[in-house]
TORNU-187958 format. One line per 2 residues: their letters; for each residue y, z, x of C-alpha. Coordinates in steps of 0.25 Angstrom, whole numbers. Layout:
N
A> Y/Z/X | ...
end
This chain:
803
XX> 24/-64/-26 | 14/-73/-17
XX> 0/-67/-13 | -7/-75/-2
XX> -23/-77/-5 | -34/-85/4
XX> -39/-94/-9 | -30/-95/-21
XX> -35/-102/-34 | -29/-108/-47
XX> -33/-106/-62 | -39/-119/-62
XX> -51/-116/-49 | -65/-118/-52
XX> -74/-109/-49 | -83/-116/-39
XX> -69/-117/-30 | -68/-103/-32
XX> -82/-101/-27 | -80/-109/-13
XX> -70/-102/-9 | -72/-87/-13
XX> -88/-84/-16 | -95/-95/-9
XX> -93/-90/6 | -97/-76/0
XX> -109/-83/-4 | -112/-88/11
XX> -109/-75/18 | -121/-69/6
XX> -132/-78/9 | -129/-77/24
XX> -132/-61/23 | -114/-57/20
XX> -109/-49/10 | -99/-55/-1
XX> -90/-48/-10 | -83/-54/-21
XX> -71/-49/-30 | -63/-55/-40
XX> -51/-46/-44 | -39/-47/-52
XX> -32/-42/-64 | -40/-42/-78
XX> -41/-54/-84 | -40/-62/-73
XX> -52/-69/-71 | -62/-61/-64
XX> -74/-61/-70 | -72/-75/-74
XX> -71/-78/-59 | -85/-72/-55
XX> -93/-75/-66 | -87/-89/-70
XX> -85/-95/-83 | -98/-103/-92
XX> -99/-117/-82 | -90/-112/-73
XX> -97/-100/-65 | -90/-90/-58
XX> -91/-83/-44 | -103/-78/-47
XX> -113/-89/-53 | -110/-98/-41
XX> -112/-87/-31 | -127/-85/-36
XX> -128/-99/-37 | -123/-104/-22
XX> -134/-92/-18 | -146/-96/-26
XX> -141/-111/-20 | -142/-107/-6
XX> -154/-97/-5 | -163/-105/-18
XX> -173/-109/-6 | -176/-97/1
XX> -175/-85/-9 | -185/-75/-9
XX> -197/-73/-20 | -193/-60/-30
XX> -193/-45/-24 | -196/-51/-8
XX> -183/-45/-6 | -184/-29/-14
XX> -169/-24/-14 | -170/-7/-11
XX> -162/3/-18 | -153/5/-4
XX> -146/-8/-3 | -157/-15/4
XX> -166/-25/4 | -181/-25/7
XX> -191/-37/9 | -206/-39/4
XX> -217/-47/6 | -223/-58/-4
XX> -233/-50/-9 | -223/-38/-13
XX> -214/-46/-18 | -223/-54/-28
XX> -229/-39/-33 | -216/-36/-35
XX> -214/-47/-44 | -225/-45/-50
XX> -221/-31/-53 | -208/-36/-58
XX> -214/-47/-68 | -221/-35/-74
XX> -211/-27/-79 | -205/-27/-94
XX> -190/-30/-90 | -189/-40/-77
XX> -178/-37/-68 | -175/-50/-63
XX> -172/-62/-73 | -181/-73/-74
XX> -175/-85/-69 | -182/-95/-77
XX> -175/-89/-91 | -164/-96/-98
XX> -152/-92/-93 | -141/-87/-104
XX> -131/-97/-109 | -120/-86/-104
XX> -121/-88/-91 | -129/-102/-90
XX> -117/-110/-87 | -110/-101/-78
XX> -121/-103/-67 | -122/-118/-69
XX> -116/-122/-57 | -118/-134/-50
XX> -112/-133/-37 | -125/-129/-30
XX> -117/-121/-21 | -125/-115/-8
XX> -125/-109/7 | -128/-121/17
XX> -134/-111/28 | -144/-102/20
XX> -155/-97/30 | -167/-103/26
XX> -176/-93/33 | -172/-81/23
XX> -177/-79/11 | -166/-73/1
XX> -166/-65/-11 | -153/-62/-20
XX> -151/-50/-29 | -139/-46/-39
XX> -133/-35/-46 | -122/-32/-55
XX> -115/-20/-58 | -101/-15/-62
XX> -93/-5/-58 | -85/4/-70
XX> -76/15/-69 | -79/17/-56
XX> -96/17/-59 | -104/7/-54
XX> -117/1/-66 | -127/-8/-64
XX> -124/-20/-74 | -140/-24/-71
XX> -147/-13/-75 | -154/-11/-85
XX> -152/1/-95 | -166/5/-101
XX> -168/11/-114 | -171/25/-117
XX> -173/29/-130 | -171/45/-124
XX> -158/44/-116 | -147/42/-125
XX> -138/31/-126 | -123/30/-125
XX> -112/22/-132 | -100/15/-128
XX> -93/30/-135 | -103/36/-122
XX> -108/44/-133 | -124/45/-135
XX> -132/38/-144 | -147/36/-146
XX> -149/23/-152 | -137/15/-143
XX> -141/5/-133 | -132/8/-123
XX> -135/17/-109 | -126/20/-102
XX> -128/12/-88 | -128/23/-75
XX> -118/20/-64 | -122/18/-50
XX> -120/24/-37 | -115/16/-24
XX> -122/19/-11 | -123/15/4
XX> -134/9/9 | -138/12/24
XX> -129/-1/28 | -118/7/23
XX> -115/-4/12 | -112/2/-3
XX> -122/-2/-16 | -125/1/-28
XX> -138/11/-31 | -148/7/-42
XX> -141/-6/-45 | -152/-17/-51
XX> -152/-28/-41 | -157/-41/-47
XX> -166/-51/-39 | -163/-66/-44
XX> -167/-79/-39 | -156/-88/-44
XX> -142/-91/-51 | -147/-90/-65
XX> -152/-76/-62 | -143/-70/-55
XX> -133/-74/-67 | -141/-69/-77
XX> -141/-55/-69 | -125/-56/-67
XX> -124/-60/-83 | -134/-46/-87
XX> -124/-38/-79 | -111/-45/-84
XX> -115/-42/-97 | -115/-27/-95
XX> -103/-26/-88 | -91/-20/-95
XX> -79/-28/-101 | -70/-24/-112
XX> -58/-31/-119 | -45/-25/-114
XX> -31/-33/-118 | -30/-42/-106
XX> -45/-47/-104 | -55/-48/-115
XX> -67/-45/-106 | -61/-36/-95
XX> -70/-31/-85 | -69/-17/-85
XX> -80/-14/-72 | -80/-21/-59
XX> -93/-30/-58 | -101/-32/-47
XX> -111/-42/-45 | -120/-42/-30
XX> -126/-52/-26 | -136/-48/-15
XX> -145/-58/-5 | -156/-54/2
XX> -163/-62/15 | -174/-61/24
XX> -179/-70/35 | -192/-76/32
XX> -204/-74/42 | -208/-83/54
XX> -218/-91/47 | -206/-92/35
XX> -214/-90/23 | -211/-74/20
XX> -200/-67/20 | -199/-58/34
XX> -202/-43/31 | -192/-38/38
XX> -181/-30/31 | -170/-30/44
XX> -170/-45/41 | -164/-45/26
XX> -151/-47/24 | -144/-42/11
XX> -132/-48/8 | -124/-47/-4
XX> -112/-53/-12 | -103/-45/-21
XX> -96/-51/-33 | -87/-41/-38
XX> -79/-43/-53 | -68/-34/-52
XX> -62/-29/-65 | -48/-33/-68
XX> -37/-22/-65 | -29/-20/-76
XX> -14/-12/-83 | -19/-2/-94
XX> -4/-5/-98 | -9/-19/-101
XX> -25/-19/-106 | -20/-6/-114
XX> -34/1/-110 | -38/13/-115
XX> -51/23/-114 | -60/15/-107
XX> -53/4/-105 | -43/12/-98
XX> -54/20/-90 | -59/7/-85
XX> -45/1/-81 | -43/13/-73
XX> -55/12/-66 | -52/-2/-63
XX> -42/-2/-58 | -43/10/-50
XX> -55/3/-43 | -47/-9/-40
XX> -36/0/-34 | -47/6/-25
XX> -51/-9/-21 | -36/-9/-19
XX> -36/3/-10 | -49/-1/-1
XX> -43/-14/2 | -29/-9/6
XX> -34/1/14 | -44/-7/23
XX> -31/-16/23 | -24/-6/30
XX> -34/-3/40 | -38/-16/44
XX> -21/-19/46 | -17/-5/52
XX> -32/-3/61 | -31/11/50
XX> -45/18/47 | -42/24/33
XX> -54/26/23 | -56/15/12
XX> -57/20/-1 | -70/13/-6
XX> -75/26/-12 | -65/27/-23
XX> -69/14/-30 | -85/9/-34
XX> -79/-5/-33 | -74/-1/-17
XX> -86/8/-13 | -96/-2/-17
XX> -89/-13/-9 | -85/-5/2
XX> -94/-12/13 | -87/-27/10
XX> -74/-19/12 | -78/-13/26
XX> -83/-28/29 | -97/-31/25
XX> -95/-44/20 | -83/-53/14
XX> -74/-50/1 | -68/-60/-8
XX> -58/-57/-19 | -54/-66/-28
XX> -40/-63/-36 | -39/-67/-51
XX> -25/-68/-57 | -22/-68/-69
XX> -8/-78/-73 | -5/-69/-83
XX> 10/-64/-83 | 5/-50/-88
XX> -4/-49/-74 | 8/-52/-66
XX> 10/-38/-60 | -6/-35/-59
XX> -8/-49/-52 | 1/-44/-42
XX> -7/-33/-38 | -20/-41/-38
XX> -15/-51/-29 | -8/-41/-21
XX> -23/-34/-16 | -29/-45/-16
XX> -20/-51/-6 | -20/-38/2
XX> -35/-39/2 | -36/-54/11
XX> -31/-43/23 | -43/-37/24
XX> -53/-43/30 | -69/-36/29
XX> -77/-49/31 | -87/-46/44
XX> -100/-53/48 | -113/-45/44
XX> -124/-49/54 | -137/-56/50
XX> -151/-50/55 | -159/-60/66
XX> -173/-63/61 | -178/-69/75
XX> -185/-79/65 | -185/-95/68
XX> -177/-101/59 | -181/-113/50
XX> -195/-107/47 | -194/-107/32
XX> -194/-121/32 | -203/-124/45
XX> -214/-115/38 | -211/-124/23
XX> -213/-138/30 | -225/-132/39
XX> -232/-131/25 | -227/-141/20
XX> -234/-151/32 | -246/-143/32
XX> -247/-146/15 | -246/-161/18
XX> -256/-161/30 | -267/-156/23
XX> -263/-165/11 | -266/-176/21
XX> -279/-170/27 | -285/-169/14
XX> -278/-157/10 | -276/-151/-4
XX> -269/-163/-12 | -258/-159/-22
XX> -263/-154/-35 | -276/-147/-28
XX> -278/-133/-25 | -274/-131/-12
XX> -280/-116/-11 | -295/-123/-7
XX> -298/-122/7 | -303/-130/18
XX> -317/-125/19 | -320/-129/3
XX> -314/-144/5 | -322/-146/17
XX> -337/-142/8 | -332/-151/-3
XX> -331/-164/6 | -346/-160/12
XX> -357/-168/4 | -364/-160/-2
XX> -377/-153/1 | -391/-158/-4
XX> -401/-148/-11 | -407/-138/0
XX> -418/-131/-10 | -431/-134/-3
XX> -442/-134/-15 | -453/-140/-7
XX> -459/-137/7 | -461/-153/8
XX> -447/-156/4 | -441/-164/14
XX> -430/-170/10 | -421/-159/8
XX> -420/-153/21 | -416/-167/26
XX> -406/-170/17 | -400/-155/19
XX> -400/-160/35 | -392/-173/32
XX> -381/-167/23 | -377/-156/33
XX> -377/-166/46 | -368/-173/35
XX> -361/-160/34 | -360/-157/47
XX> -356/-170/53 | -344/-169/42
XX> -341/-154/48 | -341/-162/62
XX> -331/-172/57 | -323/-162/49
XX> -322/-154/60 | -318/-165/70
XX> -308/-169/59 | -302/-154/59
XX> -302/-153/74 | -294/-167/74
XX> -285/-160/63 | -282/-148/69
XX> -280/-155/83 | -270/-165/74
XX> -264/-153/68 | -262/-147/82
XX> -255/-157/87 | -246/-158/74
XX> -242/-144/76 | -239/-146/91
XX> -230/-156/88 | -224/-148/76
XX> -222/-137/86 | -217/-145/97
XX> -206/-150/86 | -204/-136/81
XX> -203/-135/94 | -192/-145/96
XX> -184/-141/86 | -184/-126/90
XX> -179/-132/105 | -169/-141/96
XX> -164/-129/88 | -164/-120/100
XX> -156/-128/107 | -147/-130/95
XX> -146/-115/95 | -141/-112/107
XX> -130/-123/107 | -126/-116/93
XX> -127/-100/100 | -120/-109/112
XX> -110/-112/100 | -109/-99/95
XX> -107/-91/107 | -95/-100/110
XX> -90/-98/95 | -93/-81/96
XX> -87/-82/110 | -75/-90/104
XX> -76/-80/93 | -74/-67/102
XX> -63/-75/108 | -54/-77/95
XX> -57/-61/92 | -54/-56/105
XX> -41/-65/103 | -40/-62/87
XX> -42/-47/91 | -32/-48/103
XX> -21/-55/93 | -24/-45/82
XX> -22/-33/92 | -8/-40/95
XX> -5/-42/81 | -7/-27/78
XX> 1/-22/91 | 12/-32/86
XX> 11/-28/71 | 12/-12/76
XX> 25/-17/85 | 31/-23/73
XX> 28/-11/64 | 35/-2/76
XX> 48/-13/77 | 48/-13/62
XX> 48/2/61 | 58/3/73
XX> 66/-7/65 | 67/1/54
XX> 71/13/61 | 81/7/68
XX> 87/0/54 | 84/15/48
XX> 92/21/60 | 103/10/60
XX> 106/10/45 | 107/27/45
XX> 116/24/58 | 125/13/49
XX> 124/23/38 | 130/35/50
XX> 141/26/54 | 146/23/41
XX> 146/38/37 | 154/41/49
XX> 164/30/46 | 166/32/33
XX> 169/48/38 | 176/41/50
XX> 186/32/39 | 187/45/31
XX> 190/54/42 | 201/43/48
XX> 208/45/33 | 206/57/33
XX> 213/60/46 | 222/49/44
XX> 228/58/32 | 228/71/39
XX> 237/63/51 | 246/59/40
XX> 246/72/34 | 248/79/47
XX> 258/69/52 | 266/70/38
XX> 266/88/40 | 270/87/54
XX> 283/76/50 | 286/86/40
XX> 285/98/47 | 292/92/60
XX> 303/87/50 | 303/103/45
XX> 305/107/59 | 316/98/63
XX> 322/101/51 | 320/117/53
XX> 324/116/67 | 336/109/62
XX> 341/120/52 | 337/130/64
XX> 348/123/73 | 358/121/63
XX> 357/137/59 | 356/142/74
XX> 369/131/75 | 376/136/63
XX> 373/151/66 | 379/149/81
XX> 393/144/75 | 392/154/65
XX> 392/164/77 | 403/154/83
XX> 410/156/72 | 409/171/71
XX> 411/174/86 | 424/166/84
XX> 429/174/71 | 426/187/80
XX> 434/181/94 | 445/177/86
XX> 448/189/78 | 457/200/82
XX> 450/210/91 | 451/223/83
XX> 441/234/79 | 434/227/68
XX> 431/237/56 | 418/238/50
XX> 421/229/34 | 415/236/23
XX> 404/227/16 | 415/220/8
XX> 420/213/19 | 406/212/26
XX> 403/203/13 | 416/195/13
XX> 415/192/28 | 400/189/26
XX> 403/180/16 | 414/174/22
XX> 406/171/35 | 395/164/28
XX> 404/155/23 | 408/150/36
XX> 395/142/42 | 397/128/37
XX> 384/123/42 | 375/131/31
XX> 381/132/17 | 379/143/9
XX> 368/146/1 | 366/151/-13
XX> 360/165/-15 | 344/165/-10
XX> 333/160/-20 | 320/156/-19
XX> 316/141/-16 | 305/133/-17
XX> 302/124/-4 | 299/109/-10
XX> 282/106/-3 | 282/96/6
XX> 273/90/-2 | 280/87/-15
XX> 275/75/-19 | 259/78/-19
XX> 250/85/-29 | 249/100/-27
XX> 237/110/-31 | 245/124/-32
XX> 236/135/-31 | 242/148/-35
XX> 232/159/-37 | 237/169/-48
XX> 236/181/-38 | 248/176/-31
XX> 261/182/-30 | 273/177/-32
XX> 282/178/-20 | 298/177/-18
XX> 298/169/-5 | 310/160/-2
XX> 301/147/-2 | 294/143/-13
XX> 283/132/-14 | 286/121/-24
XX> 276/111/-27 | 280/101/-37
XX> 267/95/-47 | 257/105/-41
XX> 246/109/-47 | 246/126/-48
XX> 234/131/-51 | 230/146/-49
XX> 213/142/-46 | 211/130/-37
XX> 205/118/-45 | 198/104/-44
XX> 204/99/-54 | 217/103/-48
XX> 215/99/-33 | 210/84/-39
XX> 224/81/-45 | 232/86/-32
XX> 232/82/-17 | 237/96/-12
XX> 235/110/-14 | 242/122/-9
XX> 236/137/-11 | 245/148/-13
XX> 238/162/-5 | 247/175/-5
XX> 243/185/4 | 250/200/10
XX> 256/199/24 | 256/210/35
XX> 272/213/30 | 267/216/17
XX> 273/202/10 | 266/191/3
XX> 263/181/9 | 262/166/2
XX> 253/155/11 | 254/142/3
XX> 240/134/8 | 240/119/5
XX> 230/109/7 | 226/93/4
XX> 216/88/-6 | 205/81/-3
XX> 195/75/-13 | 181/78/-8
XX> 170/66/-8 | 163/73/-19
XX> 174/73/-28 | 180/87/-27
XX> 192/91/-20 | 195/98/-5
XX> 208/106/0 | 211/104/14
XX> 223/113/16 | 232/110/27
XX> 245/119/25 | 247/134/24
XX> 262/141/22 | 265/155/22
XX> 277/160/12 | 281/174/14
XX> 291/184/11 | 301/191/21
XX> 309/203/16 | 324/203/21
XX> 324/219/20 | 312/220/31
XX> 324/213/40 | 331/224/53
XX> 344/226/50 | 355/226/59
XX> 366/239/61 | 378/239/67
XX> 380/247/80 | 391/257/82
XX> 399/248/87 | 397/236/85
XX> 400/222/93 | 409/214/87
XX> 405/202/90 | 390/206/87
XX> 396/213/75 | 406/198/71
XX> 391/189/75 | 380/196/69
XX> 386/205/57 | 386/194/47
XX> 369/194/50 | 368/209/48
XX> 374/211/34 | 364/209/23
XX> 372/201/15 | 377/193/26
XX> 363/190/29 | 358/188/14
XX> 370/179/10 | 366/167/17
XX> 352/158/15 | 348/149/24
XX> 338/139/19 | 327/137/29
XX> 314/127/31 | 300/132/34
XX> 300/135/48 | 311/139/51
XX> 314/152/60 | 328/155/60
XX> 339/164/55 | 335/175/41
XX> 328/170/30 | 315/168/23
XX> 305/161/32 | 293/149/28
XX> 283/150/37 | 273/138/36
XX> 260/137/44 | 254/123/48
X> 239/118/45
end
């Protein structure tokens, strides 16, 4: 599996590479007024912590971000408490004055807030913020005057703590133990929990949280190491010190412009800018399968994890709205971790991830996951520009106002001013009396003195005279120091046409970039707008696409069906055409057959009546006496002796017609409520199968089947239909009948027949043709043997229906 990541480092990185590329640009964007927010995430174990706090000689993230911030504003930072952060987010300013009571009022208290920095630092921490790269922002505003605060705290099973305050002692209240059962003598309280709010910018902090002032590294540090003591870790089976909370440390910079003159900061709180820079130590997700948590442990696990899957959830979903143009709500609310960074996530400011892996064959399957949402997070994109406030203020006063002190200090050194080492507090008017000479004695003890009065004249026309040459000396000065600041202005002057001028070609250059700018967005916005239309085409051809596969594989799968039916039915048919053509061979071979046996009777009864009418025309004509029934009988059976085209037959019995389908498997299904019948024709079957109940079993050995029903006729006789059929085998396994013959046996009684009497006076040629056929016996002695179908002379008949 390959994941794709904008910066990708080995085991063997140092930190201060790690540092360039990922936190020192977050750095920039703080000290110019941006906000910043920096994970680090993985599985447990992985290296986290290790990566944002370093290692002793090696500092992490987090040292060498303090330290490139006290590199670049060391100069310029405000004195203690002139920036006063409120309760509300904000920030407020106050003068000298206030701040240096408020200092005064912080030195008196028992328990500082703020760490000194001139303690020794502790040999923890001491070599983790060596570092000496001296890292620092090139383009600091040198007319601000900047002030940095930090806090720490942690969140835990979904509560926020503040890992910086201060738990006080009190002997009433009674403590709690690790069991959360009380005690009086413990030293443990319970910390409160802490509530997140939204300030009047919309943007989310934490209420009550302490809020350190520091002025360098080593403080700052020394904050970040009280914390990081109070946080909670535990030994669990795959890290020895797993984090069990999700740590946050803020960083927070305030500015303000200084005043015209550029000696005080400007009170004016619309020109602060509060900035701050989130560094965020997750903690590691983890398999309770594989740590083999329980209680607490286990709580805490499911608390991590189900804030991570919240982070999870906000990122996927702002992925989707910024890919699909949707509007659906973020879920920040379900998670601390997400609610209290919800405004970098709706784009106040840039966020950095950085993804530890762990090589560790047993993390295989969770590193998947990690890096999986991490590089699904590089698609969303939150970074927007947040607008400075204008001061109106020149710029470059700060140091104009430093070197305009600076000259001054050295002109009055050269004018006789104060010399170094002397008290420069004494003022103009005392020097001036000490370089006078001095005044003689002005008592006047007697009226005749005059001396005294004369020398009194002499030393002030000394004095005065000195007043004159002091005062032509000042005027010469202050003439001097009128025309030096001419000049200085006249230069300042200058320089302000200089940089003006240098000004305007950079607005020149920067109207021609912004105007370049809109340009490339108008064309970047033109070119994502046909992107999208063609991305929305492809996902309609795409969908098209898969219809018409959809539609196109269920008409292949239609085809098919009706082929296979097509084949099955063209057997199928193809049997029935053989079948039929087979039955209708047979039955025309009947029919001839029949119609042959027809014509050789109607042949052989015509020569018998030739025969007769030639006895009867060659016999004497004579009165022909009636024979008694003797003579009937021998005539009779001499006459039937005479045809030589059918032989004689032996007395009638019954006969069983051979099926035309010997040679197949026959089911025989007699029910037992049948009755035997004495019909000429009887139906052999060879190897069938007679059951009286129709079965599977039965039907699954045999090809055929035949159904013998017995019903009464309208004469009153039994009638036997034989109904036979073909057996199919089902597609389910079973077996079907499809029955495609039906013949009819029934029984005519000869007694039913009209006889025939003799007229008075009979014709003898009648009597000679047709006595023979009148006579019981006569009729009764002869059989003929006839096939189904057949219609001629007496006898039994087969009537046979087709399909």
């Amino acid at each position: 599996t390959q994941y794709s990541f904008k910066e990708v480092f080995g085991t063997l990185v140092v930190q201060k590479e790690l540092f360039d590329v990922v936190a020192k640009p977050l750095v920039e964007d703080l000290i110019r007024g941006k906000n910043g927010l920096l994970f680090t995430y993985g599985v447990t174990g992985s290296g986290k912590t290790h990566t944002m706090t370093g290692s002793p000689g090696d500092g992490g993230l987090l040292p060498r971000c303090l330290d490139m911030i006290f590199n670049s504003i060391g100069p310029f930072q405000a004195k203690r408490f002139v920036f006063k952060l409120d309760d509300k987010n904000g920030v407020d300013v106050q003068s000298e004055v206030d701040a240096l009571l408020e200092r005064q009022r912080r030195d008196a208290l028992p328990v500082p807030k703020t760490p000194s920095g001139k303690r020794q630092l502790d040999p923890e921490f001491a070599d983790m913020i060596n570092v000496q790269d001296h890292c620092k922002v090139e383009d600091v505003d040198e007319d601000n005057v900047y002030s940095v605060f930090v806090s720490y705290i942690e969140i835990y099973n979904n509560y926020i703590y503040d890992l910086l305050e201060e738990a006080p002692f009190e002997p009433i209240k009674p403590k709690w133990n690790s069991f959360n059962t009380p005690v009086r003598n413990g030293d443990f309280i319970p910390p409160q929990s802490k509530m997140l709010r939204e300030d009047q910018n919309h943007n989310m902090y934490v209420t009550g949280c302490t809020e350190v002032e520091v002025k360098s590294t080593e403080e700052a540090f020394e904050v970040f190491w009280r914390g990081q003591k109070k946080r909670r870790i535990a030994n669990t089976q795959l890290n020895r010190e797993s984090s069990r909370s999700h740590s946050v440390f803020i960083i927070k910079l305030a500015q303000a412009p200084l005043d015209a003159d550029g000696d005080n900061v400007l009170q004016e709180k619309e020109q602060i800018i509060l900035s701050q820079l989130s560094l965020v130590d997750l903690a590691g997700s983890e398999r309770t399968n594989r740590t083999k948590a329980e209680g607490n442990r286990l709580r805490e696990a499911g608390n991590i994890n189900q804030s991570l899957m919240t982070l999870r959830t906000c990122i996927e979903v702002l992925r989707e709205n910024q890919l699909y143009g949707t509007n659906k709500m973020v879920p920040y609310r379900d998670s601390k971790l997400t609610h209290l960074f919800k405004n970098y996530f709706d784009g106040e400011g840039k966020v950095r991830m950085i993804v530890c892996v762990n090589p560790k064959a047993e993390d295989y399957e969770e590193s998947l996951q990690v890096m999986r949402f991490a590089e699904m997070t590089q698609e969303v994109e939150v970074a927007r520009p947040v607008d400075r406030a204008l001061c109106g203020l020149t710029p470059g006063r700060r140091f104009r106002n430093q070197a305009f002190r600076e000259e001054l200090a050295r002109k009055l050194q050269l004018r006789g001013g104060p010399r170094p080492g002397e008290t420069e507090e004494q003022s103009v008017a005392e020097m001036l009396l000490q370089n006078f000479p001095p005044l003689p004695s002005c008592e006047l003890l007697d009226i005749n003195d005059d001396q005294t009065l004369p020398k009194l004249i002499e030393a002030l026309e000394q004095r005065h005279k000195m007043r004159q040459m002091l005062s032509e000396e000042f005027a010469k000065n202050v003439l001097a120091f009128k025309t030096m600041l001419q000049e200085f202005d006249s230069s300042v002057l200058s320089k302000e046409h200089y940089i003006q001028g240098k000004l305007s070609e950079k607005e020149r250059t920067i109207a021609g970039q912004r105007t370049e700018l809109e340009r490339l967005e108008k064309k970047i916005k033109t070119l994502e707008y046909k992107i999208e239309i063609l991305e929305k085409t492809a996902t309609i051809y795409e969908e098209d696409k898969r219809n018409l596969q959809q539609e196109l594989e269920s008409k292949s799968q239609k085809l098919q069906r009706q082929a296979s039916d097509k084949r099955r039915l063209e057997a199928r048919l193809q049997g029935m055409v053989a079948e039929t053509t087979m039955k209708w061979e047979k039955e025309c071979e009947r029919r001839v057959a029949a119609k042959q046996l027809e014509m050789q009777n109607k042949l052989w009864v015509k020569d018998e009546k030739l025969k007769q009418l030639k006895a009867i025309v060659t016999e004497p004509k004579e009165k022909p006496e009636r024979p008694s029934r003797e003579r009937d009988r021998e005539k009779a059976v001499q006459r039937s002796l005479s045809p030589p085209a059918v032989p004689s037959a032996p007395p009638v019995r019954l006969r069983h017609r051979r099926s035309r389908s010997a040679g197949e498997r026959w089911v025989d299904h007699k029910p037992p409520s049948n009755v035997p019948t004495e019909t000429v024709l009887q139906p052999h079957v060879p190897h069938a199968i007679t059951v009286a109940t129709a079965s599977e079993k039965a039907l699954a050995k045999c090809d055929k089947y035949m159904l013998t029903h017995q019903e009464l006729a309208s004469d009153g006789e039994i009638e036997t239909k034989l109904i036979k059929g073909d057996v199919f085998k089902t597609r389910g396994g079973g077996q079907a009948v499809q029955f495609t013959d039906i013949e009819t046996l029934k029984q005519e009684s000869p007694t039913g027949r009209k006889r025939r009497s003799s007229p008075s006076h009979p014709d003898p040629l009648e009597e000679a043709a047709d006595s023979e056929w009148t006579d019981v016996e006569t009729r009764c002695s002869v059989a003929v043997e006839m096939r189904a179908g057949s219609a001629l002379g007496p006898g039994y008949q087969h009537h046979a229906q087709p399909k």
